[in-house]
C-alpha positions as CSV (number, residue, x, y, z in Angstrom):
1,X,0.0,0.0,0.0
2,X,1.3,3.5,-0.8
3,X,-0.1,6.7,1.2
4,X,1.0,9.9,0.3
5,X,2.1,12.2,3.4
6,X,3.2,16.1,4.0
7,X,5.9,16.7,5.9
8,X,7.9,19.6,7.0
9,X,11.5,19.4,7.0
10,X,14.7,21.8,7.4
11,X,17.2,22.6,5.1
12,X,20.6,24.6,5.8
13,X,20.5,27.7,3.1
14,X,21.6,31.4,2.8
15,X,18.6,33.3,2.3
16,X,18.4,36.1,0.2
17,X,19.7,39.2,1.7
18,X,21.5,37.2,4.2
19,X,25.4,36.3,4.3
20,X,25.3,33.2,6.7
21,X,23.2,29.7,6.1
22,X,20.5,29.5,8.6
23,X,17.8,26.2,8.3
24,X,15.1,27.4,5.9
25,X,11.7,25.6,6.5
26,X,10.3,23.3,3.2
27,X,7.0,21.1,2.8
28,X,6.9,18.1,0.6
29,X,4.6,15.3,-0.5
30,X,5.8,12.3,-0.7
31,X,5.0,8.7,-0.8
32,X,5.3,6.0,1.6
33,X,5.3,2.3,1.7
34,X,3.3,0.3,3.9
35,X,4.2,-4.0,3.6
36,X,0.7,-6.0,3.0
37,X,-0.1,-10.0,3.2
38,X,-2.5,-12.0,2.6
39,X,-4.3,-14.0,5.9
40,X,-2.8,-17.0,4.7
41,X,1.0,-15.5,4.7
42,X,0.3,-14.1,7.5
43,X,-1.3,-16.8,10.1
44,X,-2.2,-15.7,13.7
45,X,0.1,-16.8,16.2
46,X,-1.1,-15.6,19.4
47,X,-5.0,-14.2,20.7
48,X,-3.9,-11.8,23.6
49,X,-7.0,-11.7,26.1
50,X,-7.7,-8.6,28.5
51,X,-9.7,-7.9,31.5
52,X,-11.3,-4.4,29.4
53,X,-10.2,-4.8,26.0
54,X,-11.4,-7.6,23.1
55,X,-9.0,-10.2,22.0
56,X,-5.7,-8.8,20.2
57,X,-4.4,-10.8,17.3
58,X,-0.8,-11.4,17.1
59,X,0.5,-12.7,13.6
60,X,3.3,-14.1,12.4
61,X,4.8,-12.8,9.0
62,X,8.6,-13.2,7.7
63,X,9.8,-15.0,11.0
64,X,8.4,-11.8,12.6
65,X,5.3,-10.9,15.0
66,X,2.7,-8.3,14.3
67,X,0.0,-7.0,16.7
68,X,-2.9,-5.1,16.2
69,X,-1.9,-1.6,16.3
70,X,-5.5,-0.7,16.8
71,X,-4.9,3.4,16.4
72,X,-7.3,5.0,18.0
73,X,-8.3,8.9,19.0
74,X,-10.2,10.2,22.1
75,X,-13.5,11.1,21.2
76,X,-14.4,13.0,24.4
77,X,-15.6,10.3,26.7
78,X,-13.4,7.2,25.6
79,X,-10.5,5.9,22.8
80,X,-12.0,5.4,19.8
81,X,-10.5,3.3,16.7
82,X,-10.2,5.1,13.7
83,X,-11.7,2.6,10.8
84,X,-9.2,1.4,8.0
85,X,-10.4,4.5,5.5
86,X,-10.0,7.0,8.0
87,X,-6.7,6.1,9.2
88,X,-4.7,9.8,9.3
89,X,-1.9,8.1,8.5
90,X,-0.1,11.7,8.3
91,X,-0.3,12.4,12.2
92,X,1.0,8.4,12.8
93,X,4.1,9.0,10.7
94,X,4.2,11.9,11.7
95,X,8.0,13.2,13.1
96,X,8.3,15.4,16.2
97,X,11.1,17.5,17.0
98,X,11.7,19.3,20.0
99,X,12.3,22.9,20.6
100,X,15.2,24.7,17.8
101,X,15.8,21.5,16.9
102,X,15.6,20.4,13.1
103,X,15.6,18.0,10.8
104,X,16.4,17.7,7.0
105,X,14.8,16.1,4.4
106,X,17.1,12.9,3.6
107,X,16.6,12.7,7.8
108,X,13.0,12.3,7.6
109,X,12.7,9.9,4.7
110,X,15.2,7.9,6.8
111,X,13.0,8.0,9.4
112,X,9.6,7.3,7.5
113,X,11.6,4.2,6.2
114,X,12.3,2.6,9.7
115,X,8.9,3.3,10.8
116,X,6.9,2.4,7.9
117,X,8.7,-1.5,8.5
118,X,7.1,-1.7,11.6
119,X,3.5,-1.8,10.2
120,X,1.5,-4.6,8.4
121,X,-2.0,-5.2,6.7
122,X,-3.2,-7.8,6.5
123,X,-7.1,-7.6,4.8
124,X,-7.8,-4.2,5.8
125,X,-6.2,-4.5,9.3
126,X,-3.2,-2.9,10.9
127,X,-0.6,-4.7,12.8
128,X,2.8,-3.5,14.4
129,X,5.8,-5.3,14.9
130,X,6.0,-6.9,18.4
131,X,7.9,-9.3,20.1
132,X,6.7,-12.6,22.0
133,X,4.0,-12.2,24.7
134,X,4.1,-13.7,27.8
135,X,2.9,-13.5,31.7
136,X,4.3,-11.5,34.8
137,X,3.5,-11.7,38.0
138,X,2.5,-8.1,39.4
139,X,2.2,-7.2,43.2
140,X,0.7,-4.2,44.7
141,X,1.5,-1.8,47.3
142,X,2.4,-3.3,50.1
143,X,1.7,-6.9,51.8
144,X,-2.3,-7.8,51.5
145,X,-2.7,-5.0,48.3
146,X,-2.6,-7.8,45.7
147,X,-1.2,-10.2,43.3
148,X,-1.8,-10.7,39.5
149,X,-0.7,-12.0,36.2
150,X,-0.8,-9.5,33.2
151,X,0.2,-10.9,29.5
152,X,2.7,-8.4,28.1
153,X,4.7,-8.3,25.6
154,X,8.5,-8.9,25.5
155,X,11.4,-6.4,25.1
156,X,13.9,-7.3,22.0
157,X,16.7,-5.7,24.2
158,X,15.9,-8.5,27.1
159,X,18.2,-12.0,26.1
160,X,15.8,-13.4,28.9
161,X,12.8,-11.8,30.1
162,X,11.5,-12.2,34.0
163,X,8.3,-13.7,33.9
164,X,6.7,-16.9,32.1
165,X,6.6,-18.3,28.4
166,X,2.5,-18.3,27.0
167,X,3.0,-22.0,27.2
168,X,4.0,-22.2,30.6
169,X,0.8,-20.8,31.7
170,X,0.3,-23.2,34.8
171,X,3.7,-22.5,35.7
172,X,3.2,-19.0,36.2
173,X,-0.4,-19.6,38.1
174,X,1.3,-21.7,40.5
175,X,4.2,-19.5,41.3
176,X,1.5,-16.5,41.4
177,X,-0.3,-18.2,44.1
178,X,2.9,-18.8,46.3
179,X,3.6,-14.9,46.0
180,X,0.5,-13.8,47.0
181,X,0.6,-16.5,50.0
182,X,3.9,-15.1,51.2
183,X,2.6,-11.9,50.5
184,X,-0.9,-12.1,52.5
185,X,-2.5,-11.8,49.6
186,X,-4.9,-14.7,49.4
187,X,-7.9,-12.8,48.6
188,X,-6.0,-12.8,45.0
189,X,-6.1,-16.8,44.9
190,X,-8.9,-16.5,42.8
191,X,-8.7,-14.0,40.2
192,X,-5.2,-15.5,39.7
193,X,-6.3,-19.1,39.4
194,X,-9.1,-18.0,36.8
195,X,-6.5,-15.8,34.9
196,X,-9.0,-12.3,35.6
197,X,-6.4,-10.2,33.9
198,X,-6.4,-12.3,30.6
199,X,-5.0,-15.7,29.5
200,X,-2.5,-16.0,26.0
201,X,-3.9,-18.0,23.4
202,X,-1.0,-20.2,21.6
203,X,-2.0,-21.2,18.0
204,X,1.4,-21.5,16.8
205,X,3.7,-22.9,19.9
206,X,6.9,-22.9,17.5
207,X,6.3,-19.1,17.8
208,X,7.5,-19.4,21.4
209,X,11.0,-18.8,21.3
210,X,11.8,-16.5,24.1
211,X,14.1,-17.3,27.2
212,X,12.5,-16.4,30.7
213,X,13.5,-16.2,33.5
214,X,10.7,-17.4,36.1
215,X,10.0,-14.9,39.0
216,X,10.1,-16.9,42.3
């Protein structure tokens, strides 16, 4: 898919009338390209449950994962998903500078490059790269506040994450009760036992490849 986008970008010139090259501000369209697949080159991998949001879709495409991206805008009362057609693809691409600082044109296709790879369609869907999802253990407060698992997803930096593989569910349910008994937090038993915070679907296992590092 190409989109066409505006940006604004900086250029060092000498203006006329002036003896010294100062950054002179330029707009230009230009075109951008976003990878697409087909469902079937692009299976589903993982489905992500949460306590308050519906089931995320994780696929996997080129030996890489993709999650909904799900890009949304805040409609005065709640987030609200933009549909495929009204996308503004212009603000998501969009590069922001801080104060006096600029950048030039061969800066910003660099940078509309990199972060055009990180997004995927797949049948009128968005997806962003991601890496492997998994459980943590969370505690709150203080002894008695609580104990939960949350899926997250993985860090690429991390050569082992702390927490637990999605296929090591039980593992992490078990070692989640111990915490919150040493912690005083049985009235968490529960809500941990039944997974409250979300369980990780696993439809492709060999897409488990992460090393972790289990948190008890």
């Amino acid at each position: 898919m190409i989109i066409e986008l505006n940006i604004e970008f900086h250029e060092s010139e000498i203006p006329p009338r002036c003896r010294l090259p100062r950054p002179v501000s330029h707009k230009e369209t230009v075109k951008v390209k976003i990878k697409e697949a087909r469902k079937e080159d692009a299976p589903v991998a993982f489905i992500v449950h949460s306590l308050k949001e519906r089931p995320m879709e994780v696929r996997l495409y080129k030996n890489q994962l993709y999650k909904e991206a799900r890009i949304s805008f805040y409609n005065g009362k709640k987030a609200e998903e933009y549909s495929f057609d009204t996308i503004p693809w212009e603000t998501v691409f969009r590069k922001y500078t801080g104060y006096v600082e600029y950048i030039s044109k061969s800066e910003y296709i660099a940078y509309l490059k990199l972060t055009s790879r990180e997004y995927l369609i797949v049948d009128g869907v968005v997806f962003r790269r991601c890496y492997e999802p998994f459980y943590r253990i969370t505690t709150f407060g203080y002894r008695g506040c609580g104990t939960s698992i949350f899926p997250e997803f993985s860090d690429k930096s991390r050569k082992e994450v702390p927490g637990y593989s999605a296929l090591d569910k039980e593992k992490a349910i078990a070692d989640a009760v111990k915490i919150a008994c040493e912690r005083g937090d049985e009235s968490s038993i529960n809500s941990i036992k039944k997974m409250a915070q979300g369980p990780i679907e696993v439809i492709m296992p060999s897409a488990c490849k992460r090393k972790f590092r289990p948190q008890l």
